[in-house]
C-alpha positions as CSV (number, residue, x, y, z in Angstrom):
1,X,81.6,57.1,83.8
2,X,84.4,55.7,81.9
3,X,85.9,52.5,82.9
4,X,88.9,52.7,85.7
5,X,91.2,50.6,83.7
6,X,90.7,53.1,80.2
7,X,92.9,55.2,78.5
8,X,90.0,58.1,79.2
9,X,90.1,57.0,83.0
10,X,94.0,57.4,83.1
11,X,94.2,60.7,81.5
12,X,91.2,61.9,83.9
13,X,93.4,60.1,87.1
14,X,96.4,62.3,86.0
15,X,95.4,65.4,85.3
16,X,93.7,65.3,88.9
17,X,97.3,64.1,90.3
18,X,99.3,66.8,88.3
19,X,96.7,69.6,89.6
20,X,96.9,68.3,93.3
21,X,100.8,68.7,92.8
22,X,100.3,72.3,91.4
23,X,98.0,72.8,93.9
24,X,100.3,72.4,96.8
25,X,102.9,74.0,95.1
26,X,100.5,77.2,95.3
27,X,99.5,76.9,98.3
28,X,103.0,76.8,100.0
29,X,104.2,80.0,98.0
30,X,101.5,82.0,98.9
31,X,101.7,81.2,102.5
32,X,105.6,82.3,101.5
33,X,104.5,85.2,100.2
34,X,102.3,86.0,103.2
35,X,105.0,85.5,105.5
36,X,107.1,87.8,103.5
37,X,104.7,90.9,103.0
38,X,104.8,90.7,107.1
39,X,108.5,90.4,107.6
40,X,109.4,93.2,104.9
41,X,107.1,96.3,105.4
42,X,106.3,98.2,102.3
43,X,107.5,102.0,101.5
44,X,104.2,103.9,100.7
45,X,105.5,107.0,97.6
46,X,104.6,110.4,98.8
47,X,101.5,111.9,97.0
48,X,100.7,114.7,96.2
49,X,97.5,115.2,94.7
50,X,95.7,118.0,92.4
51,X,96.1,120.8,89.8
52,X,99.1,121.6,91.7
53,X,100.6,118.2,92.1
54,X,103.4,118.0,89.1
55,X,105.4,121.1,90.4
56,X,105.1,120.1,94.2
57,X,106.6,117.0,93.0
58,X,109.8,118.6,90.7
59,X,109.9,120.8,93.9
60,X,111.1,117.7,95.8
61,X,113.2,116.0,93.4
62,X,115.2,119.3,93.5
63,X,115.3,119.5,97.1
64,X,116.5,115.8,97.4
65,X,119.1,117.0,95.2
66,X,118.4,116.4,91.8
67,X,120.3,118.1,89.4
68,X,120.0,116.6,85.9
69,X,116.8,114.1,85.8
70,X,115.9,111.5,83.0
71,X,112.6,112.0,81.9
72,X,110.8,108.7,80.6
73,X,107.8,108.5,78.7
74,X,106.3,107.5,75.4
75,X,106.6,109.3,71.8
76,X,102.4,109.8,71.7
77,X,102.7,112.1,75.2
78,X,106.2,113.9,74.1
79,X,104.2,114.6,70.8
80,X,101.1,116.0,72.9
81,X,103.5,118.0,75.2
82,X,102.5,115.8,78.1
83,X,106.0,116.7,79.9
84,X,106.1,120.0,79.0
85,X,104.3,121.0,82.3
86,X,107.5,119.8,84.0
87,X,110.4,120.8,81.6
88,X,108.7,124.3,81.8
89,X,109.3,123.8,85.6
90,X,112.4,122.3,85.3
91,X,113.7,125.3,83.1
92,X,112.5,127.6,85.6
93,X,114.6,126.1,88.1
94,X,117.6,125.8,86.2
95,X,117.3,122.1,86.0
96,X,119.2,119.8,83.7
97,X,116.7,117.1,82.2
98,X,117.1,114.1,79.0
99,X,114.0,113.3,78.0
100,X,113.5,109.2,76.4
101,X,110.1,108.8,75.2
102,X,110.9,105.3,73.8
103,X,108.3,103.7,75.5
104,X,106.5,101.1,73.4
105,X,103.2,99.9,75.3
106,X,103.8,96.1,77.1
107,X,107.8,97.4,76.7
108,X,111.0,95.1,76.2
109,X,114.2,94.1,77.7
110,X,115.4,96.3,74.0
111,X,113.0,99.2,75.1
112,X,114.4,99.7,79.1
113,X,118.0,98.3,78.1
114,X,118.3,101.7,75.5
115,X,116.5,104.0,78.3
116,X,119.4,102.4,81.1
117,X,122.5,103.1,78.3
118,X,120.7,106.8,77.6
119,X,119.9,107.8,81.3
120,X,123.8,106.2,82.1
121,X,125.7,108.4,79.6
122,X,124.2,111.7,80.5
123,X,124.6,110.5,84.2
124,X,121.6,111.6,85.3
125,X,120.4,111.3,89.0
126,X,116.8,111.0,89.2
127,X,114.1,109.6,87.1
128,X,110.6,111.4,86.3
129,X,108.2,108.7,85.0
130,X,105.2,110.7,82.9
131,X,102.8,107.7,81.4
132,X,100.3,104.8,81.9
133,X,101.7,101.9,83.3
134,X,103.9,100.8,80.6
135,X,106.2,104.0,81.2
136,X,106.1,103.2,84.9
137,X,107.7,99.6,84.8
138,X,109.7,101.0,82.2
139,X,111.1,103.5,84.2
140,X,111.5,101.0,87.6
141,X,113.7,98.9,85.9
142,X,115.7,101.7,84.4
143,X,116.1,103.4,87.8
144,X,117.1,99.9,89.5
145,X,119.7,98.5,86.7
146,X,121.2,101.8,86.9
147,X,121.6,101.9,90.5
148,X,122.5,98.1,90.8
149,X,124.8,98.5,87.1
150,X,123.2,95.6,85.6
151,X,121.2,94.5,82.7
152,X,117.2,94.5,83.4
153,X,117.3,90.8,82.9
154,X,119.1,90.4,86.0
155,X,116.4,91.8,88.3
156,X,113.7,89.2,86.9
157,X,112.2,87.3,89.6
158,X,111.9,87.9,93.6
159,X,114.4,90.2,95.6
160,X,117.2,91.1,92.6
161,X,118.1,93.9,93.5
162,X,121.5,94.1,95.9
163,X,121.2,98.1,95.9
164,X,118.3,100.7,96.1
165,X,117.8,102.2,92.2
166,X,118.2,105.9,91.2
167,X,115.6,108.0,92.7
168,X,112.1,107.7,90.9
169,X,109.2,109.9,91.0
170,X,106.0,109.0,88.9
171,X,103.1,111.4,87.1
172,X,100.7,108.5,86.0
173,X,98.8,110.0,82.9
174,X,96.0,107.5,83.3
175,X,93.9,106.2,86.3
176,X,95.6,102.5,85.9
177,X,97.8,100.3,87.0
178,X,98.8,102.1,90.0
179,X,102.0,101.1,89.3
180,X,103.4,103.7,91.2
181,X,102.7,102.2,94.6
182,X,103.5,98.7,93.3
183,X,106.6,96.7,94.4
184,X,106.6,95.2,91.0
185,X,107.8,96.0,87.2
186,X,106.5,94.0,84.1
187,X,109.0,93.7,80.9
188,X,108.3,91.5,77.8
189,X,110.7,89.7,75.7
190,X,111.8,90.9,73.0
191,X,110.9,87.7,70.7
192,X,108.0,86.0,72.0
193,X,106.8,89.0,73.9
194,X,106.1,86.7,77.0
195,X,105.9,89.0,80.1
196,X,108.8,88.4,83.1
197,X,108.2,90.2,86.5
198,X,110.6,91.5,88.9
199,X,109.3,92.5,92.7
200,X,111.5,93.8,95.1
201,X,110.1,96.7,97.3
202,X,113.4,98.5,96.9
203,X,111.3,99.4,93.5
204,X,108.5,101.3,94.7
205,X,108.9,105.5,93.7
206,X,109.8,107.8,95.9
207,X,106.8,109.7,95.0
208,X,104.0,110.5,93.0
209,X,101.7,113.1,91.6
210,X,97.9,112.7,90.5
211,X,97.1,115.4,88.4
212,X,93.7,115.7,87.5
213,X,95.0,118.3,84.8
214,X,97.2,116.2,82.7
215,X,94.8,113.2,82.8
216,X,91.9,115.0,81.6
217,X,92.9,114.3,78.0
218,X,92.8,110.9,78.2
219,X,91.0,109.4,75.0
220,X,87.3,107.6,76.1
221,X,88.3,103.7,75.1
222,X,91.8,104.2,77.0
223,X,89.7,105.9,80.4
224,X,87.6,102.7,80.2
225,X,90.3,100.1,79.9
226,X,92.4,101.7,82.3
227,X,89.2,102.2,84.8
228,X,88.4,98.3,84.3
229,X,92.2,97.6,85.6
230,X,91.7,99.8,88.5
231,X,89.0,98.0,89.6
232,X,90.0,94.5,88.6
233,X,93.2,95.4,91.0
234,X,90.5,95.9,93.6
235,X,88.8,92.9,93.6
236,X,92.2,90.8,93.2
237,X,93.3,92.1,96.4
238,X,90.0,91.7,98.2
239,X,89.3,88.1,97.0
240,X,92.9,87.2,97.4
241,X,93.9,84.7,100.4
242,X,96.4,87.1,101.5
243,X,94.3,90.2,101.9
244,X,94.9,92.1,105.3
245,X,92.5,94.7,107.0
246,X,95.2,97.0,105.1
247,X,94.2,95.9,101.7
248,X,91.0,95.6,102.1
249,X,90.7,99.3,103.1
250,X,92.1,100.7,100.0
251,X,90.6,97.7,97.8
252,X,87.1,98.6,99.2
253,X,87.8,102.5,98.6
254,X,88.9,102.1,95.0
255,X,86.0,99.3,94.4
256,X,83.6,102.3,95.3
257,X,85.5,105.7,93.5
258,X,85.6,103.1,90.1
259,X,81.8,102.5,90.4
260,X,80.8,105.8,91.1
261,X,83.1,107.9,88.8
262,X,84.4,106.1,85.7
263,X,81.4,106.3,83.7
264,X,81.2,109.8,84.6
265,X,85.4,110.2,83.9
266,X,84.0,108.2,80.7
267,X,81.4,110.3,79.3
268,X,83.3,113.9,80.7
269,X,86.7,114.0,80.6
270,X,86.9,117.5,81.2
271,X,85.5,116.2,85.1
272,X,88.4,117.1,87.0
273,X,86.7,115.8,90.5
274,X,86.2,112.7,88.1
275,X,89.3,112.3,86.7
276,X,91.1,113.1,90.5
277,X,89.2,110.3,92.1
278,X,89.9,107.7,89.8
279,X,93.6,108.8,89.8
280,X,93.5,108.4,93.8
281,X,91.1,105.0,93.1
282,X,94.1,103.7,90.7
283,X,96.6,104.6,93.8
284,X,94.8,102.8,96.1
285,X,94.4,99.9,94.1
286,X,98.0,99.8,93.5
287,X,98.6,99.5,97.0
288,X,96.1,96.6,97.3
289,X,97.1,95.0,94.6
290,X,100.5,93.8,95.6
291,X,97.7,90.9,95.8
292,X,96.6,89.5,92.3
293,X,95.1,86.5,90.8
294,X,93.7,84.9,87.7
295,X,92.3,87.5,85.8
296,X,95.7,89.5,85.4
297,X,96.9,85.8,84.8
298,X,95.3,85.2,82.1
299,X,94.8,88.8,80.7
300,X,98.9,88.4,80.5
301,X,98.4,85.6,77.8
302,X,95.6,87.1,76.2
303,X,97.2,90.6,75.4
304,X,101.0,88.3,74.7
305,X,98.9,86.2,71.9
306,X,96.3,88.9,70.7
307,X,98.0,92.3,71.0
308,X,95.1,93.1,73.5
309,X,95.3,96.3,75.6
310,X,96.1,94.8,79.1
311,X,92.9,97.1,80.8
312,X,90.7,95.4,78.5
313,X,92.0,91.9,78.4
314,X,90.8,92.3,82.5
315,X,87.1,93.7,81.7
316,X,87.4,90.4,79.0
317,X,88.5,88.2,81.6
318,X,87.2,89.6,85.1
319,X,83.3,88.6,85.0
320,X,84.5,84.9,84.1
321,X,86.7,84.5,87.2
322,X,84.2,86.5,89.6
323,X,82.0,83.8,88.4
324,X,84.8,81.0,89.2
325,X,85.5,82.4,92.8
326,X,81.5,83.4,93.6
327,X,80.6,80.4,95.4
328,X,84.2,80.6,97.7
329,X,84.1,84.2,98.0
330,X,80.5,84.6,97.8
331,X,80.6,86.2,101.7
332,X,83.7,88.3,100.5
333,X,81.6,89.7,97.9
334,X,78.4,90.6,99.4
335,X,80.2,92.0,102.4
336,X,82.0,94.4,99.8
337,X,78.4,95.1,97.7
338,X,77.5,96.5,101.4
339,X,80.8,98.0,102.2
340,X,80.7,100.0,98.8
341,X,77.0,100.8,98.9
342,X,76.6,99.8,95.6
343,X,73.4,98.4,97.2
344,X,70.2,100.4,97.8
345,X,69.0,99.6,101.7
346,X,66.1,97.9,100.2
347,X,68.9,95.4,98.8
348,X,71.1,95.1,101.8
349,X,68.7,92.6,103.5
350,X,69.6,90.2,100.5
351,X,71.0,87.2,101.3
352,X,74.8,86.9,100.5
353,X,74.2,84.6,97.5
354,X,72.0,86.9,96.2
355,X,74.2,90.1,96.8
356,X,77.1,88.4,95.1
357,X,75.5,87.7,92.3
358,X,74.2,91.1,92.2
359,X,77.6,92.5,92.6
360,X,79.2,90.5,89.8
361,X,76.1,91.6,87.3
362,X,76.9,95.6,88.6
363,X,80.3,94.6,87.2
364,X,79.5,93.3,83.9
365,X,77.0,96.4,83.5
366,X,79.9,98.9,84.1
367,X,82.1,97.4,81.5
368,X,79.6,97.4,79.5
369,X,78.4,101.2,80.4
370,X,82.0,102.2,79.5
371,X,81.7,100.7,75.9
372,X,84.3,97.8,76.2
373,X,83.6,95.1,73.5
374,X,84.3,92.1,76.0
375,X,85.4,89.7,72.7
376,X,88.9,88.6,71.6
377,X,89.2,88.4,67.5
378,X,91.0,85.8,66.4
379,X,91.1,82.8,69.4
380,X,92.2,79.7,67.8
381,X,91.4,76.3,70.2
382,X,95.5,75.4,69.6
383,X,96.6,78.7,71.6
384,X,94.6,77.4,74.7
385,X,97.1,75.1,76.3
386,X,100.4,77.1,76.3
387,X,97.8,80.4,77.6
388,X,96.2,77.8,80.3
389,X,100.0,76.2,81.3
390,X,101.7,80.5,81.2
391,X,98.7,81.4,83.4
392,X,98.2,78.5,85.9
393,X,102.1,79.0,86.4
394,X,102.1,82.8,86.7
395,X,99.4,82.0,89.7
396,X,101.5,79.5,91.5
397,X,104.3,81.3,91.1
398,X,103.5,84.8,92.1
399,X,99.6,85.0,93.3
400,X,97.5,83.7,96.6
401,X,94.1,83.4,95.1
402,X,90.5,82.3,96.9
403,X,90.4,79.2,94.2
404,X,92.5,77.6,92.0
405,X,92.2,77.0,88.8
406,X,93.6,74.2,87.1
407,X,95.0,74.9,83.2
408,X,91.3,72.8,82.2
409,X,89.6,74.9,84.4
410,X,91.8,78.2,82.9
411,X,90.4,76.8,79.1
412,X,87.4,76.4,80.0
413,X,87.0,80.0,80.1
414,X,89.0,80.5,77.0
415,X,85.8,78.5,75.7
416,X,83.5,80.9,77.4
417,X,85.1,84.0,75.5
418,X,85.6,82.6,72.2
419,X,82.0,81.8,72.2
420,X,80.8,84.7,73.1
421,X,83.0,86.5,70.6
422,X,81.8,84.3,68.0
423,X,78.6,84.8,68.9
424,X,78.5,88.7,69.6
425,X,77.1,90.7,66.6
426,X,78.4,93.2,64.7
427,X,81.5,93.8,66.6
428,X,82.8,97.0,65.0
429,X,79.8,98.7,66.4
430,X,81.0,98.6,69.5
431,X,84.7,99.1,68.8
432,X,83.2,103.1,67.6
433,X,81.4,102.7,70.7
434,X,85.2,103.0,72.3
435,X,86.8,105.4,70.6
């Protein structure tokens, strides 16, 4: 124990006083943000859901009156011919369409600021997202600085937005982000390629369609990363300190789809039951996760510095913090292992310690079952302060979460993951593993 007069004493004594500050700065936004979510009630999107799903939802931006519609999406599914199945439709119907397939994954204020002057000068009136979660935000910030004339930039933050946006439907091509149920839209900068959020539940589409058709494609490595983020928005929104008997309904329903049918998804894409669960499981966690916490946190960092794939920088990440919030969420957890059934009835007499632990290993087995390599190349020790300050201050500002972290505790599992990637064999093997 050092001495309470030394330096090592002093630096000890105010990194406890600066945490205690952040700490109740948390604390106080989150009960904000509590009070808020009850005060403003959320718009849920229309779904529609199966093989049918993409023309029932054309057939209602029509009927709402749209009559030439900016179609967003990204240059790999324009190549494919992804939105061919509704140009083909739209054509049919004599409907005017633009299609921008600009979309660069993690997009920038450059990427949604060309989409807004594209979508302005044909005057279109409606936006059809068709992509992962990246052409989602996209396409939320285009519809709202269209509809509120300003630059994306201006929407950063909490409540921007002085008008509703252009009317937005979404055709997620992955079983994500759920980011079309979400109240929120994340945009990089164009430099440093730090992400900014904008909430505002003015944002949230119109509708959606989960076509099991047009997500059967989807390449093995991206069905596991974007499975891991489904289920990482699960378990954010369970464990958060703002969950709701709301939330924990559609967090405890995606939990169990993700467990059951992403490694079948994974090994068959052709599985359309498969591929239609997870797209409903991604839905629901969307709708939970208007609750977050560290692991998207710090997954933000990791993917800004590393050029990680934000699904995978979760499965990285999400065993760490589990660990982290066990022993305050160690009920939490064992009452969702039961709730799930991801417990045989021999199990369920376990005690909760035991179940937790056993549901945070199930965890680490999936990612693992789906072939993500769970290592960051590259770390360097002198990237872990400005990751631990970003994260610990994406947390306070935006998340309620069970326990917080201070930006130590946040490198401390930096630590963790460089060692293990240090230490993990061979790690191409597992990259072909992926693909």
């Amino acid at each position: 124990m050092p001495a309470t007069n030394s330096p090592l004493a002093k630096l000890m004594n105010n990194d406890k006083l600066q945490h205690a500050g952040y700490l109740a700065v948390a604390k106080t936004r989150a009960k904000a943000l509590k009070v808020f979510s009850h005060l403003i009630p959320l718009p849920r999107p229309l779904l529609f859901v199966g093989e049918d799903a993409c023309n029932e939802l054309c057939d209602m931006v029509i009927n709402e009156g749209g009559t030439n519609v900016f179609i967003v999406t990204d240059a790999v599914l324009n190549k494919l011919g992804i939105p061919a199945k509704v140009t083909d439709y739209l054509d049919q119907h004599n409907i005017r369409y633009q299609v921008y397939d600009g979309i660069t994954p993690d997009p920038t204020f450059a990427v949604v600021e060309e989409g807004l002057s594209q979508t302005v000068n044909a005057k279109c009136d409606a936006i059809i997202a068709i992509g992962g979660g990246s052409v989602i935000d996209a396409a939320k910030m285009i519809a709202m600085s269209q509809g509120n004339n300003c630059k994306p930039q201006k929407l950063i933050g909490i409540l921007k937005a002085r008008k509703k946006g252009v009317p937005l439907y979404c055709i997620p091509t992955t079983a994500g982000t759920g980011s079309e149920a979400t109240l929120g839209a994340v945009v990089s900068d164009n430099d440093t390629h730090q992400k900014a959020l904008s909430i505002d539940p003015k944002m949230i589409p119109l509708a959606a369609a989960i076509d099991p058709v047009i997500m059967k494609g989807m390449p093995k490595h991206i069905t596991a990363d974007t499975g891991i983020d489904v289920l990482t928005h699960a378990l954010e929104a369970w464990m958060s300190a703002n969950a709701s008997v709301e939330t924990d309904y559609y967090a405890a329903s995606a939990t169990k789809a993700v467990m059951q049918y992403l490694p079948i998804a994974y090994e068959n894409g052709e599985d359309l039951q498969a591929r239609e669960e997870m797209g409903i499981a991604a839905h629901y966690g969307g709708i939970a996760f208007n609750k977050a916490g560290f692991v998207h946190a710090i997954a933000h960092q990791l993917g800004a510095h590393y050029s990680i794939p934000h699904g995978r920088a979760n499965a990285i990440v999400l065993p760490y913090v589990l660990e982290v919030n066990r022993k305050g969420s160690e009920k939490r957890l064992a009452k969702l292992a039961r709730k799930t059934c991801i417990v045989e009835s021999a199990q369920a007499t376990k005690t909760d310690k035991e179940l937790a632990n056993y549901f945070i290993e199930q965890v680490r087995e999936l990612i693992e079952t789906v072939g993500i390599d769970p290592t960051v190349k590259g770390m360097k020790k002198t990237d872990y302060d400005n990751i631990a300050k970003a994260a610990a201050k994406e947390v306070s500002d935006t998340y309620a979460v069970p326990t917080y972290m201070s930006p130590a505790g946040i490198k401390m599992i930096l630590q963790k993951i460089q060692t293990a990637s240090e230490d993990r064999p061979n790690n191409d093997t597992q990259d072909k593993k992926s693909a």
